[in-house]
Kinemage of the C-alpha trace (Angstrom):
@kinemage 1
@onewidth
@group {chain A} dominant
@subgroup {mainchain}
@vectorlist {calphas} color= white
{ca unk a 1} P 16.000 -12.911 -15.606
{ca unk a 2} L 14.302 -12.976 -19.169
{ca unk a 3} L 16.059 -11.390 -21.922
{ca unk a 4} L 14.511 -7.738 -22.545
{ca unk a 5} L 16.180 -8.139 -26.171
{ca unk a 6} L 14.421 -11.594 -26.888
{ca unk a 7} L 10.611 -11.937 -26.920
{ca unk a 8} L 8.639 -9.909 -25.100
{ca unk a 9} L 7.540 -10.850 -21.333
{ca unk a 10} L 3.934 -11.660 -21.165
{ca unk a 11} L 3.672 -9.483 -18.186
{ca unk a 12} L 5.527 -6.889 -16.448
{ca unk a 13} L 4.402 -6.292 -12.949
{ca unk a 14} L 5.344 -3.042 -11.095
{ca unk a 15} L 5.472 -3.274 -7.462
{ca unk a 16} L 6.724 -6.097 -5.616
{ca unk a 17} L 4.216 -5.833 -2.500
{ca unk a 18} L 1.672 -8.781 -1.504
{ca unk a 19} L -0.237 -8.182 -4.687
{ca unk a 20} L 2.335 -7.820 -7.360
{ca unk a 21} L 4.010 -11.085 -5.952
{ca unk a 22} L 0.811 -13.243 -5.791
{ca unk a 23} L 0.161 -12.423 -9.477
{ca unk a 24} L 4.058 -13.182 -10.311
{ca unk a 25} L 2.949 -16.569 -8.516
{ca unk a 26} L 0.113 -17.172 -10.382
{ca unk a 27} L 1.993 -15.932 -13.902
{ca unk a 28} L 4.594 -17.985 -13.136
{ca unk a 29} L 2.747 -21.075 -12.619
{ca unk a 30} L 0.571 -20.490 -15.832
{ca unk a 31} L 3.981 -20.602 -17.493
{ca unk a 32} L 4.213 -17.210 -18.480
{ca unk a 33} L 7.185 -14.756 -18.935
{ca unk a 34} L 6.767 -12.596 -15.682
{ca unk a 35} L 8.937 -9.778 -14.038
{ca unk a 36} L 8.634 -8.052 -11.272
{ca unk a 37} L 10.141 -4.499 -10.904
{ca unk a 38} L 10.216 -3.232 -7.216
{ca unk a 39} L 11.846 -0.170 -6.008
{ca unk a 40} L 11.443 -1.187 -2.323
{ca unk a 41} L 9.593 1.435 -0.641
{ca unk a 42} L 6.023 -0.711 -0.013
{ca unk a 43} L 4.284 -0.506 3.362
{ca unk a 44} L 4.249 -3.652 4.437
{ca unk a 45} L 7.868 -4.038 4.932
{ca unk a 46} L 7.509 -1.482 7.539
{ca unk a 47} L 4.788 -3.819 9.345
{ca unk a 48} L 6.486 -4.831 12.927
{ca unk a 49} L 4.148 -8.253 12.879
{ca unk a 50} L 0.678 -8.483 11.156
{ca unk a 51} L -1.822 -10.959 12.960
{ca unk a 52} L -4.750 -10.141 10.731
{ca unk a 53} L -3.553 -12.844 7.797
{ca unk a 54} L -4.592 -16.118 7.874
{ca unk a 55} L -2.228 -18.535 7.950
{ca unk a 56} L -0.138 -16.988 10.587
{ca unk a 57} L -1.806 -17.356 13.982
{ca unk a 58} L 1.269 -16.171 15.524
{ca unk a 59} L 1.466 -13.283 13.573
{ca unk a 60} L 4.250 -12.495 11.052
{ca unk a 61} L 6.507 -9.522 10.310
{ca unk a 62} L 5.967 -7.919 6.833
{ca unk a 63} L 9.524 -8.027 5.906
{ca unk a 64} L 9.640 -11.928 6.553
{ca unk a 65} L 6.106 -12.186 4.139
{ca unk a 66} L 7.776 -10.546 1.563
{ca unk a 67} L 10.616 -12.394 1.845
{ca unk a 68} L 8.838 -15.577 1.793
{ca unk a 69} L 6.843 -14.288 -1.154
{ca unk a 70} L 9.619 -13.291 -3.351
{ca unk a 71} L 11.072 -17.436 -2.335
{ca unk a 72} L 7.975 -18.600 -3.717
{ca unk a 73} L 7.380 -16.732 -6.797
{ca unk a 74} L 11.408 -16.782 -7.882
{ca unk a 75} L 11.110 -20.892 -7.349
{ca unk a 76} L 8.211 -21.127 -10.353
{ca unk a 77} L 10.446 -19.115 -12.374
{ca unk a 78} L 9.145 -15.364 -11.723
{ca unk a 79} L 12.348 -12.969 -12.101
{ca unk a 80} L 12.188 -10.414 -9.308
{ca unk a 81} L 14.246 -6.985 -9.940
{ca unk a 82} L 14.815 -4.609 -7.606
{ca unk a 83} L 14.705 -0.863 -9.668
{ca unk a 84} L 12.502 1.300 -10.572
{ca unk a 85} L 10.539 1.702 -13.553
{ca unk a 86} L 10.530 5.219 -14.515
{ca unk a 87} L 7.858 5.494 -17.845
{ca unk a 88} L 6.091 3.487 -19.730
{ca unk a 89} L 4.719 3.999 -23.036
{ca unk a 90} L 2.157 1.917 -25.703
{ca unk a 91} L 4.633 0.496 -28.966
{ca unk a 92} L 3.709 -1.435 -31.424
{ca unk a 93} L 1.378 -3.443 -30.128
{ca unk a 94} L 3.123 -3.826 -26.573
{ca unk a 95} L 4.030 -1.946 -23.728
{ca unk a 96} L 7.869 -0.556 -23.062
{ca unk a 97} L 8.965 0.249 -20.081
{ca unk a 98} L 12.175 2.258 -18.817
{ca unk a 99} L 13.688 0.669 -15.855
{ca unk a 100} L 16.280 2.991 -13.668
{ca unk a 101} L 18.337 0.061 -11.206
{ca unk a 102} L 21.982 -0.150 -9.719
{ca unk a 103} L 21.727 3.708 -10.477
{ca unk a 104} L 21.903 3.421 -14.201
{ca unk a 105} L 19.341 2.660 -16.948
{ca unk a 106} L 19.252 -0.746 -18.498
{ca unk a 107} L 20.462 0.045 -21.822
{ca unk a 108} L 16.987 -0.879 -23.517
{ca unk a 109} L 13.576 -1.211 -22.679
{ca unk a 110} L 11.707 -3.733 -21.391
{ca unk a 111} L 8.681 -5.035 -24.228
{ca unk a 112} L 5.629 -6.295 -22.132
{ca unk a 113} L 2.177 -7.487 -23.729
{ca unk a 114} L 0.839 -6.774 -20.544
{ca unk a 115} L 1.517 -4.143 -17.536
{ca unk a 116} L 0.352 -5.209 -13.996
{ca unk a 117} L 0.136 -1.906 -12.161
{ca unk a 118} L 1.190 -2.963 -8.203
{ca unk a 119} L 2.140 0.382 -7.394
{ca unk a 120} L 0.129 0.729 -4.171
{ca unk a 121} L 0.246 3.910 -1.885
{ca unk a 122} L 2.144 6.332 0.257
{ca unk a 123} L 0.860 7.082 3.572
{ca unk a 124} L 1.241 10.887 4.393
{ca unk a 125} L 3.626 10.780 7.761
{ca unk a 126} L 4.167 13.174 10.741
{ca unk a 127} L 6.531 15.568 10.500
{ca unk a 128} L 9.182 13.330 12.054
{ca unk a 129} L 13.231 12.702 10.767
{ca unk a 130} L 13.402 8.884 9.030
{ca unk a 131} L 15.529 7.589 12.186
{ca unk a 132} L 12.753 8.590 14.646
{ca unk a 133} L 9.686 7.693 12.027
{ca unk a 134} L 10.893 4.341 11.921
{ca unk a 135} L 11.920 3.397 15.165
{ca unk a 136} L 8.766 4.716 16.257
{ca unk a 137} L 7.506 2.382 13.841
{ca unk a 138} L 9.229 -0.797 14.836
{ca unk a 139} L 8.521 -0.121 18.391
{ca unk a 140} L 4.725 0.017 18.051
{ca unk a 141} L 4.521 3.390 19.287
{ca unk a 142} L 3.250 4.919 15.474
{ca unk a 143} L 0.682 2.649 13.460
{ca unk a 144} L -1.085 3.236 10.335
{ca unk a 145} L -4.130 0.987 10.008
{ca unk a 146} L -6.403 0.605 12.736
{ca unk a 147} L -8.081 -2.560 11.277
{ca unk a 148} L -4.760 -4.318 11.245
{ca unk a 149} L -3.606 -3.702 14.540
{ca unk a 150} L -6.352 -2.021 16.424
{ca unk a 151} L -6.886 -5.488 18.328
{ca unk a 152} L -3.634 -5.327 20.269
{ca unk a 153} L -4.761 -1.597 21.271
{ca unk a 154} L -7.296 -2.821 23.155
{ca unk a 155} L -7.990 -1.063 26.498
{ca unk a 156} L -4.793 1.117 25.804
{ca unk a 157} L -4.718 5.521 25.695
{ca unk a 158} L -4.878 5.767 22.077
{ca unk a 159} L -4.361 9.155 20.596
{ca unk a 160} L -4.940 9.770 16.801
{ca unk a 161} L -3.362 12.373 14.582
{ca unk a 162} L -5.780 14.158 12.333
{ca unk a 163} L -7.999 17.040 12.874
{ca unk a 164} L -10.586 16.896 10.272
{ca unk a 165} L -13.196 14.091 9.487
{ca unk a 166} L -10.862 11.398 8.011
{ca unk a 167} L -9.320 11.632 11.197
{ca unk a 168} L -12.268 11.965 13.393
{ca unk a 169} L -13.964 8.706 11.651
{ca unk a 170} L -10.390 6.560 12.764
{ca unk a 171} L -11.051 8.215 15.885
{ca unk a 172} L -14.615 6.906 16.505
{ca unk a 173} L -13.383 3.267 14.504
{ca unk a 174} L -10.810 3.060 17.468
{ca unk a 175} L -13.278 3.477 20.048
{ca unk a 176} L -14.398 -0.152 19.885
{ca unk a 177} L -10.979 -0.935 21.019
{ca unk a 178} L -10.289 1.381 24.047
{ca unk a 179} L -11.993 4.387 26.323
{ca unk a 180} L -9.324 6.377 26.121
{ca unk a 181} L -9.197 8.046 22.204
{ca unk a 182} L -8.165 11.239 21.551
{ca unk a 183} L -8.019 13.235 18.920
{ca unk a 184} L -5.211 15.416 18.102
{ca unk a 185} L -4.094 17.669 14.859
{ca unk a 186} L -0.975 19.357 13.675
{ca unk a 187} L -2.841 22.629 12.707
{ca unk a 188} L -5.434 22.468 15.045
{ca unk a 189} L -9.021 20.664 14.790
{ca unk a 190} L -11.259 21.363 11.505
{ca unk a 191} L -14.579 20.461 12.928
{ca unk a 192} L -17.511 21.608 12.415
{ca unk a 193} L -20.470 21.917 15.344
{ca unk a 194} L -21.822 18.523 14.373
{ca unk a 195} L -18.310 16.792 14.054
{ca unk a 196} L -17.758 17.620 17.662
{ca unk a 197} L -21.014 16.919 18.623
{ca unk a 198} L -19.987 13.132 17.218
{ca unk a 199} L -16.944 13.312 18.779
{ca unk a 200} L -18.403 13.776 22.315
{ca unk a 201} L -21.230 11.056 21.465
{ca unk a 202} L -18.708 8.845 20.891
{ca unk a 203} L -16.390 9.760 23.911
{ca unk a 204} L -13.805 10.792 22.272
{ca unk a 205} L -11.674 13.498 23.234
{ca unk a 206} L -10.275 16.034 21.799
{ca unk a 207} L -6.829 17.894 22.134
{ca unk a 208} L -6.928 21.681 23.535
{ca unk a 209} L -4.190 22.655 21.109
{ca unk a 210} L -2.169 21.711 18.128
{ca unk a 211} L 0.848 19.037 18.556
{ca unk a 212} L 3.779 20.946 18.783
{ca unk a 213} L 6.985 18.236 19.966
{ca unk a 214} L 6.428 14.235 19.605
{ca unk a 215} L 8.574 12.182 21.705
{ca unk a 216} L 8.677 8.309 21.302
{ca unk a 217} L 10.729 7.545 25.144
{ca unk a 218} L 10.369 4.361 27.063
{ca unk a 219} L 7.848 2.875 25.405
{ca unk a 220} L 5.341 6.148 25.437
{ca unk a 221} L 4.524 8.242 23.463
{ca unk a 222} L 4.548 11.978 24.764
{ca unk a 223} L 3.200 14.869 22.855
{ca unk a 224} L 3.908 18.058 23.728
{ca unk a 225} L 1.054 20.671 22.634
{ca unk a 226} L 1.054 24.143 21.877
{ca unk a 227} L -0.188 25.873 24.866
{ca unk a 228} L 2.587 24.344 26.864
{ca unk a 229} L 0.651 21.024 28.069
{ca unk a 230} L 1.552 17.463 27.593
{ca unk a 231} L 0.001 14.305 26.944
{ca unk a 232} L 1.007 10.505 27.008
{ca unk a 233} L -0.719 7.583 25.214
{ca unk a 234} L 0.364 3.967 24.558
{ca unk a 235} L 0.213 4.305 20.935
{ca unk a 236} L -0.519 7.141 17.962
{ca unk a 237} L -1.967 6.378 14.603
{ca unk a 238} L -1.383 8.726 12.015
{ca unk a 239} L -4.500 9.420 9.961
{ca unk a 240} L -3.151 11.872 7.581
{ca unk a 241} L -4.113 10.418 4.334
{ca unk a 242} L -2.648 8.664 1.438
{ca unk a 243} L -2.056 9.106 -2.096
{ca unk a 244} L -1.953 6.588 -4.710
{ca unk a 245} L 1.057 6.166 -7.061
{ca unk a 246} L -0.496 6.488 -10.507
{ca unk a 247} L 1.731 8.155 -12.232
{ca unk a 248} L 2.929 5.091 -14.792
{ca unk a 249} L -0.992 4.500 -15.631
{ca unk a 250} L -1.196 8.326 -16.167
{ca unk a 251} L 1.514 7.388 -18.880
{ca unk a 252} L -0.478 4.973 -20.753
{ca unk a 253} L -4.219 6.684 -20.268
{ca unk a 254} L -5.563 4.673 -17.307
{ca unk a 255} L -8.600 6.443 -15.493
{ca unk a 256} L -8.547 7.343 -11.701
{ca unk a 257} L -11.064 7.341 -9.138
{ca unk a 258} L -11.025 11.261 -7.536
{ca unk a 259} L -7.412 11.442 -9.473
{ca unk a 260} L -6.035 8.659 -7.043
{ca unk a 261} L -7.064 4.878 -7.669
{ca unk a 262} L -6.900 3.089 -10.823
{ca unk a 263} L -10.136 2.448 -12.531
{ca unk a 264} L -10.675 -1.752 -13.032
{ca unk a 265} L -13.337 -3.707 -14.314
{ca unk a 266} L -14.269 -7.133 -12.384
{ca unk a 267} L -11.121 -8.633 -13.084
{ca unk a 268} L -8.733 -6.045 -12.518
{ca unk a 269} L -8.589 -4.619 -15.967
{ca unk a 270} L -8.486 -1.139 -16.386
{ca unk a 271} L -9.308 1.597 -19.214
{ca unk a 272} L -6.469 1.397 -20.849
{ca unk a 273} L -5.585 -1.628 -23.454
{ca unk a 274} L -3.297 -4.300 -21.783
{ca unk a 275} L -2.978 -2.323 -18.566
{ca unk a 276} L -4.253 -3.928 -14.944
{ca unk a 277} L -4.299 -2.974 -11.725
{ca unk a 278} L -4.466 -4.746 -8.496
{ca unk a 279} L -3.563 -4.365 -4.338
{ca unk a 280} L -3.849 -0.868 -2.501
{ca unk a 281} L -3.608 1.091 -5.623
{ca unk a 282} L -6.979 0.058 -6.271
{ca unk a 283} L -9.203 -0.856 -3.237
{ca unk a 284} L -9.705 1.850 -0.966
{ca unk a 285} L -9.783 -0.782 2.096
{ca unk a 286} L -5.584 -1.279 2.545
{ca unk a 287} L -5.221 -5.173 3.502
{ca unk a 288} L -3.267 -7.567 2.866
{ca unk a 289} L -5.517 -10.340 2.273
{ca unk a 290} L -7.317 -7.968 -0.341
{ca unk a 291} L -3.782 -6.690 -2.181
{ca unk a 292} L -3.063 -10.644 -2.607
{ca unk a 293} L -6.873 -11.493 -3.786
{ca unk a 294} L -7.033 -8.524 -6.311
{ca unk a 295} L -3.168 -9.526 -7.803
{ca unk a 296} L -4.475 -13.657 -8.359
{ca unk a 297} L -7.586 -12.483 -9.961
{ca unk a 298} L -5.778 -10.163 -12.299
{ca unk a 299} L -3.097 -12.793 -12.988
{ca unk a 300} L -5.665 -15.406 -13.808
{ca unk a 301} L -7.533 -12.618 -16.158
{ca unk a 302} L -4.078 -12.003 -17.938
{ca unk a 303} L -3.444 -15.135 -18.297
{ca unk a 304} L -6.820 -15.902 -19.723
{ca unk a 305} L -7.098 -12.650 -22.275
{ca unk a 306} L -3.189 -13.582 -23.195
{ca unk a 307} L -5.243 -16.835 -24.415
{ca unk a 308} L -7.831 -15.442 -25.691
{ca unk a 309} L -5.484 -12.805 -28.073
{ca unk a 310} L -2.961 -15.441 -29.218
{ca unk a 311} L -6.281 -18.359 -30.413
{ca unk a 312} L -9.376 -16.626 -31.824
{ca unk a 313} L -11.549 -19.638 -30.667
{ca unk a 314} L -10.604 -19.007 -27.612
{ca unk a 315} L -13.149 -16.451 -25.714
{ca unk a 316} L -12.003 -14.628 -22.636
């Protein structure tokens, strides 16, 4: 790991997802002082097997990508940390950042010239306990992202959970896939006269009454509603929203999109001075081919303005 007390690293990344660890790549093989900081809570960990990457036509489980990810970057010289960094401030020129790991502090801050902001997002869950969210999860029986897995839906009883437009548009998405898509809601369905005029255009159906019990048995998944009924699909996707973790480019002045993503530039630069921003955090379409394009185009722009600052006939 590089010294925190010797020279600064040339870039700190936060978030050790498919984005922050392509850009540790990239750093890494530019020669540069990289760290990653990861707390361990990223999506695609949770990912039973993704088939949408290229690369892997038999499909590959997120926690064996990351782990194959982390290989790759630590062999080029990347140091990978597993904590949490908990502020980060502008000093003198650089950027410190408190990092929280092994439940202590590290006794001083980290000194970055540049911040790579990997943070990604949080997807807003059903009101389930951790055991059953996640065996739910690792069973296929509760999905997330329709455009990563909607192919192996195909033909199934789909039923998604959201009852306003957000969820309504997965809905209608998911109808390409299967003739059997319902909609369901927690609360019961906010839609207007034209929202369920789409819905029925589109054949998709929607719940009588809010979910009140979901049971993940046997390879079904079995929702018990509030006026007493039942229904059984193959699969549920939640489509309850996200939010972005921002809260470290708050510290250091970084505009949002709508309070959420991270304002960037072309090349993954955002408002604030030696502050970038790459993967889910910043593209509203959640893939990981994207989250590794936007992390080696903001590692190559690092590298390049790290050029450009320490030669003045250098332009970046």
């Amino acid at each position: 790991m590089p010294d925190a007390a010797a020279a600064p690293l040339d870039c700190l990344i936060v978030g050790g997802g498919p984005a922050g660890l392509t850009a540790a790549l990239y750093l890494a093989r530019f020669h540069r002082r990289v760290m990653v900081v990861d707390k361990g809570e990223g999506r695609l960990q949770m990912i039973p097997r993704t088939h949408n990457l290229a690369g892997y036509p038999q499909g590959i489980r997120g926690a064996d990508l990351l782990s194959e990810m982390r290989d790759q970057a630590a062999r080029y010289g990347a140091a990978l940390v597993q904590a949490e960094v908990t502020a980060l401030r502008h000093a003198d020129g650089l950027i410190e950042a408190e990092i929280a790991g092994a439940g202590a502090p590290l006794a001083q801050p980290v000194r970055a010239r540049t911040v790579l902001l990997a943070t990604g997002v949080v997807n807003h869950r059903p009101p389930l306990d951790a055991a059953t969210h996640d065996h739910a999860v690792a069973a296929g029986l509760l999905r997330y992202c329709p455009i990563c897995d909607g192919y192996e839906q195909s033909g199934k009883r789909i039923a998604v959970l959201g009852g306003d437009r957000h969820g309504l548009a997965e809905a209608v998405f998911l109808r390409s896939y299967s003739r059997d898509v319902t909609l369901v809601s927690l609360t019961g369905l906010a839609l207007d006269p034209a929202e369920r005029a789409e819905a029925e255009r589109a054949g998709v159906a929607l719940a009588p009454a809010p979910v009140s019990h979901f049971g993940f048995d046997e390879g079904e998944v079995r929702l018990t509603l509030a006026d007493g009924s039942q229904q059984v699909f193959d699969t549920l996707y939640a489509a309850l929203g996200t939010h972005t973790r921002n809260r470290l480019g708050e510290m250091l002045g970084t505009r949002l999109v709508d309070g959420e993503c991270f304002v960037t530039d072309a090349h993954q630069r955002t408002t604030a001075s030696g502050v970038y921003a790459a993967g889910d955090a910043v593209d509203a379409l959640d893939q990981i081919g994207i989250a590794i394009g936007t992390g080696a185009r903001a590692a190559v722009a690092i590298h390049n303005d790290l050029r450009a600052r320490d030669d003045e006939l250098l332009v970046p």
